[in-house]
C-alpha positions in Angstrom: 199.8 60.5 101.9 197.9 61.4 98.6 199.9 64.0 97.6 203.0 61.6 98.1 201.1 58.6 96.7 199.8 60.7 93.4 202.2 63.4 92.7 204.6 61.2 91.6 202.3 60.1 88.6 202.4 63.8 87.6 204.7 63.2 84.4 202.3 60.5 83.1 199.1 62.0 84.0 198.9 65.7 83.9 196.0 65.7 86.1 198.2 65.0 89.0 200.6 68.1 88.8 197.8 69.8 90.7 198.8 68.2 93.6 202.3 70.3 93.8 200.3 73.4 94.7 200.0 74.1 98.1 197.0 76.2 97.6 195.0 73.0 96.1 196.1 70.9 99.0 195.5 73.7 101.7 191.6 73.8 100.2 191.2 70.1 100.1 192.8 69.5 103.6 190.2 72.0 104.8 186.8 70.1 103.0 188.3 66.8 104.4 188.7 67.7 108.2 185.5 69.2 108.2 183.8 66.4 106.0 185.3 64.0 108.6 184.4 66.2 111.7 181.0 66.4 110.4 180.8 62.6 109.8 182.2 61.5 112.7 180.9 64.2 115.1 178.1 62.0 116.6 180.2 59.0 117.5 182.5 60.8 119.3 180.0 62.7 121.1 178.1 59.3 122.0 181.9 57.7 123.2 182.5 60.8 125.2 179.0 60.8 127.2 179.8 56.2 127.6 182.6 57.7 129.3 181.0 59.8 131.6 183.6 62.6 130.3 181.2 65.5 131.3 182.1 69.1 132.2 182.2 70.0 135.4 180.7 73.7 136.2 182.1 75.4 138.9 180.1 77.7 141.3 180.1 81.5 141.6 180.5 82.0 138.1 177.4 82.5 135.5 174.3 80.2 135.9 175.8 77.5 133.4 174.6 74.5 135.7 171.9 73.4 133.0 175.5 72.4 130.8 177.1 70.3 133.5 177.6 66.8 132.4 177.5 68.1 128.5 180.6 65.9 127.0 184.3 67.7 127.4 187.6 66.5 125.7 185.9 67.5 122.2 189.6 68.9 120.9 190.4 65.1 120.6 187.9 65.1 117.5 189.4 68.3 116.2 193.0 67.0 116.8 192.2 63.9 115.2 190.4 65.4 111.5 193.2 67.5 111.9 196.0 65.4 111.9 194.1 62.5 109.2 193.5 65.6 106.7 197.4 66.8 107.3 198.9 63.1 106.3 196.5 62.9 103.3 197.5 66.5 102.2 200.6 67.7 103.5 204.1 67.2 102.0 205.3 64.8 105.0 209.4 65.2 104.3 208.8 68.9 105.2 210.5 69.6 108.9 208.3 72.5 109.4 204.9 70.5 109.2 206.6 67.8 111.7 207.6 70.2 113.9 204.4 71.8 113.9 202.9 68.9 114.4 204.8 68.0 117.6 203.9 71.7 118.7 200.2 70.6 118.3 200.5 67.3 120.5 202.8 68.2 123.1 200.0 71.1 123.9 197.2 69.0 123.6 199.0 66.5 125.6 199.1 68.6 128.7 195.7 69.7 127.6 194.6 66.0 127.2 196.3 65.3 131.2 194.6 68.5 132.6 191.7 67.1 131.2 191.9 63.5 132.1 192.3 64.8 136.3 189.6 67.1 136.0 186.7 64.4 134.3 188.0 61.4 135.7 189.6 61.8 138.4 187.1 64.1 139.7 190.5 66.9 140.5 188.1 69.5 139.9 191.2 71.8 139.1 193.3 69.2 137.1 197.1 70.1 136.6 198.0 72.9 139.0 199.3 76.0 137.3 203.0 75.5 138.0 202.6 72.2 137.0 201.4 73.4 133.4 203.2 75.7 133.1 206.6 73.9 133.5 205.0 71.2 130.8 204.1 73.9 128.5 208.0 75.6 129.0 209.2 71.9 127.8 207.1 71.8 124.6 207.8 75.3 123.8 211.4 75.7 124.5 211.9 72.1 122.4 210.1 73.6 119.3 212.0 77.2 119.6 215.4 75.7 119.6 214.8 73.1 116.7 213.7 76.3 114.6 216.4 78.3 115.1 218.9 75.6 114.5 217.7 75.8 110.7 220.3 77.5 108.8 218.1 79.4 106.7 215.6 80.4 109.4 216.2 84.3 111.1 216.1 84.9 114.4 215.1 88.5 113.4 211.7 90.4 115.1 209.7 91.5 112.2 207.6 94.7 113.0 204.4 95.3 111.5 204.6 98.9 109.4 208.0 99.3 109.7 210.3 97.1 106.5 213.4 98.7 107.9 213.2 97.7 111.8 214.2 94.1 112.3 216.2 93.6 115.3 217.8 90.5 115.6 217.1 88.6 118.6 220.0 85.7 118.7 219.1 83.2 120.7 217.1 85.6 123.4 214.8 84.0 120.2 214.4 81.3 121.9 212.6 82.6 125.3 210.3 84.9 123.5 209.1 82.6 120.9 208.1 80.3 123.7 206.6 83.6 125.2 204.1 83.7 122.5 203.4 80.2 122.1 202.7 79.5 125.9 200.6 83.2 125.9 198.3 82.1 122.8 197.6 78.9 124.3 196.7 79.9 127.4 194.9 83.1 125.7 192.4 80.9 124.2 192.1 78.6 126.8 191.1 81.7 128.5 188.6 82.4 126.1 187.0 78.8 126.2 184.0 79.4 128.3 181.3 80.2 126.2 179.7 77.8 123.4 182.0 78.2 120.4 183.5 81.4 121.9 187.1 79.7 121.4 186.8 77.9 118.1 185.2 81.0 116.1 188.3 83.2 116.6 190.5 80.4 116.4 189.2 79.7 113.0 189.4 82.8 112.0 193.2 83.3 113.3 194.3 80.1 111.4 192.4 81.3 108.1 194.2 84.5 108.7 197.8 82.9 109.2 197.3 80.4 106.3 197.9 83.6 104.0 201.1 85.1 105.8 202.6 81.5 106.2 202.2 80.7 102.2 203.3 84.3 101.6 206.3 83.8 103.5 207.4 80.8 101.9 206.9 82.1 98.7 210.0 84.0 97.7 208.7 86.1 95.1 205.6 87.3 97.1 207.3 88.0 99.8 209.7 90.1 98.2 206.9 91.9 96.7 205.5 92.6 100.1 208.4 93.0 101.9 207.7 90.2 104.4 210.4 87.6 105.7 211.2 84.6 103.2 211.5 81.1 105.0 212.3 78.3 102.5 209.8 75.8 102.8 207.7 77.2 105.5 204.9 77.4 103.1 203.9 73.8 103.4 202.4 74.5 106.6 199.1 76.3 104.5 198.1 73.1 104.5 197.7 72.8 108.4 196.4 75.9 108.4 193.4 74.4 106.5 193.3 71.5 107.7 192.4 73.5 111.1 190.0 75.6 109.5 188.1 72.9 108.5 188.5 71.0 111.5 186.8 73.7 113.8 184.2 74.6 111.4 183.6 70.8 111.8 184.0 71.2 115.5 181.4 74.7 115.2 179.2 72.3 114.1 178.8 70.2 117.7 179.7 73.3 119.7 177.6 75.7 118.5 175.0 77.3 121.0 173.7 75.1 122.6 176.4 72.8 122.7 176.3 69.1 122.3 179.9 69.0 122.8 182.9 71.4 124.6 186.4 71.5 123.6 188.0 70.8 127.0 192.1 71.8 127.6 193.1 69.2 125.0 191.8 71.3 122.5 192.3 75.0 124.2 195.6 74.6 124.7 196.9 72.8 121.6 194.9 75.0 118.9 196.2 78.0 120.9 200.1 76.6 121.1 199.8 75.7 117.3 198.9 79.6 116.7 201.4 81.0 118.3 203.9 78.5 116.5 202.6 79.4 113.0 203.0 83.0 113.8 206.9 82.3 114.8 207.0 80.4 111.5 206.2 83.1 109.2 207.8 85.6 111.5 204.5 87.6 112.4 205.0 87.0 116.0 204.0 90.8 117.0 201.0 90.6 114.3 199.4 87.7 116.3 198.3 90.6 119.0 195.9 91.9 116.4 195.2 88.5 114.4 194.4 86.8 118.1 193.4 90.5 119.4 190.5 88.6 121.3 192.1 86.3 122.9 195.0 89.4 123.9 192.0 91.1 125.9 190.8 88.3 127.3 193.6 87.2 129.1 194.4 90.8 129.5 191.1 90.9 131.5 191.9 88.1 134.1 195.0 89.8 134.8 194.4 92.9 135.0 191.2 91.7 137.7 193.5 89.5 139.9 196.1 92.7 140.1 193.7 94.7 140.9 191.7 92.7 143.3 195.5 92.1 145.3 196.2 95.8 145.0 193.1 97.4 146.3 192.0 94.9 148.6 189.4 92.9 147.4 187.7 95.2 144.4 187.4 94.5 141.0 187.1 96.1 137.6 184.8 93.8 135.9 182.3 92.4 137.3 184.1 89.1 136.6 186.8 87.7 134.5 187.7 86.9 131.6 185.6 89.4 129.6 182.7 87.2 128.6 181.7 86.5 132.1 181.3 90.2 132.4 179.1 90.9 130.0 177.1 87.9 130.8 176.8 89.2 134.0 175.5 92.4 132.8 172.4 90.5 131.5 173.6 89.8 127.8 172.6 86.6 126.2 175.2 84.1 125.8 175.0 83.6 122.0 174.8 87.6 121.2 178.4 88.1 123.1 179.7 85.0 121.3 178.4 86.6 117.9 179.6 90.2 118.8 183.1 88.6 119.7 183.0 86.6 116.3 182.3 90.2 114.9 185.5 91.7 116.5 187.4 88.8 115.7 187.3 89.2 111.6 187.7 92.8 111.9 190.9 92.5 114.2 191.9 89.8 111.1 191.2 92.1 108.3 193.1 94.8 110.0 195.7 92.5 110.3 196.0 91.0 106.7 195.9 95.1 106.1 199.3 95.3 106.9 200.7 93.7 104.6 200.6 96.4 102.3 201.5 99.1 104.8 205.3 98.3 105.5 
């Protein structure tokens, strides 16, 4: 809205030709959700609790009773500095920001319904699995077959390392682009269980993609590094900041101890929006090492259930996902969340590594 309010003054006042740069917008979409986040924080945490939307802790697990009742459903705040910061920043005619944008709510829809059954409804296990999963195959499959029916978007797999191997994929696109955008929101919804366990990595992850999505829509650059040119595709830096700031806004509530937990409305969309982003700017196989974390915790809870059917009731950890392990080892909460903050920016720093190694 400012950029399409201001910009158009640019021939009259010079001042407003920095608006054309993504990388200005991208940086001010970032200060603005998590200005807003940070303002706004306590009010949504107050008309969360006047809501009686508190988490529900199951039993068996870690000794997390003392956060039962702590407000849930905090992705709506994220969601919301999100999406204020993208129409004050973002170029609005661009059809990749829409349709990331419709990736974000139809995940943090299902979230938001999953949510609403758990805290309200008292269903202490919300949506059942099929039943998400068959929403999440809707959103997905929508968003993979608008993309490919852009002309000037490929359908080809990029692999990391290798410039020369770039299978085309046709429309078998279609099924495994929703593979990775179902798998990374469900990954860090995995990964939601600890305070501010999700959003650090997430963070991270979308700070990470900001610079493969601007460098694929950036023809010279990505000629230069040998990375997959999409026309227009580089708008969607601004998102990218716009959730960077928005969860170091979030951080801010959900940080150990936490006033505030994200919930499935904000698991599932920041997660879905991930694995869109990496579709975008054709890094789809790269997201194993930018999201590593949230790869080996889901990896984790499958490999324990697969086990626990196979060999008749024993396990490898001593519960799944990951974190639960080690917090049943006897390792403090906010030293695992740390540790996997830790692995997180390595397994990003790796991954922006490759970009030079092709």
């Amino acid at each position: 809205m400012i950029y399409h309010i201001l910009y158009p003054f640019s021939d009259q006042f010079g001042l407003f030709n920095v608006f054309r740069y993504i990388t200005f917008r991208s940086i001010y979409a970032m200060l603005t959700a998590l200005i807003l986040a940070i303002i706004i924080g306590p009010t949504c945490i107050r008309w969360l609790t006047k809501l009686k939307f508190g988490q529900y802790i199951k039993e068996g697990g870690p000794d997390h009773q003392n956060k039962s009742g702590t407000p849930t459903m905090g992705g709506l705040l994220f969601g919301l500095c999100m999406l204020v910061s993208v129409f004050l920043w973002a170029d609005l005619t661009n059809k990749y920001v829409w349709l990331t944008i419709m990736v974000f709510t139809g995940f943090g829809a299902i979230g938001f319904v999953d949510d609403y059954l758990k805290v309200v409804r008292k269903h202490n296990d919300g949506l059942s699995a099929r039943a998400k999963l068959v929403a999440q195959l809707v959103v997905g499959v929508g968003a993979a077959s608008l993309l490919v029916s852009f002309p000037e978007y490929s359908t080809q797999l990029m692999a990391p390392f290798f410039k020369n191997i770039r299978p085309d994929l046709s429309w078998f696109y279609v099924p495994f682009a929703v593979f990775v955008m179902i798998g990374a929101s469900n990954g860090v919804n995995l990964t939601d269980g600890l305070d501010g366990l999700a959003i650090g990595p997430a963070v991270v992850s979308a700070g990470c993609f900001a610079l493969f999505v601007y460098v694929a829509g950036h023809v010279n650059l990505a000629s230069y590094l040998q990375v997959a040119y999409v026309p227009g595709v580089g708008e969607v830096t601004v998102i990218c900041g716009a959730m960077v700031g928005a969860g170091l806004g979030f951080l801010w509530y959900n940080a150990f101890p936490a006033q505030v937990f994200m919930g499935d409305v904000g698991s599932l969309s920041i997660g879905g929006t991930l694995g869109f982003i990496a579709v975008l700017c054709k890094q789809e196989l790269l997201l194993v090492i930018v999201g590593g974390l949230f790869v080996v915790e889901t990896l984790s809870v499958i490999l324990q259930v697969g086990y626990f059917k196979v060999s008749g009731g024993k396990r490898i950890f001593r519960m799944a996902p990951l974190h639960h392990h080690f917090e049943k080892k006897g390792i403090h909460e906010s030293k695992i969340i740390i540790r996997f903050w830790i692995l997180s920016l390595l397994l990003a720093v790796m991954a922006l590594g490759t970009l030079k190694l092709r």
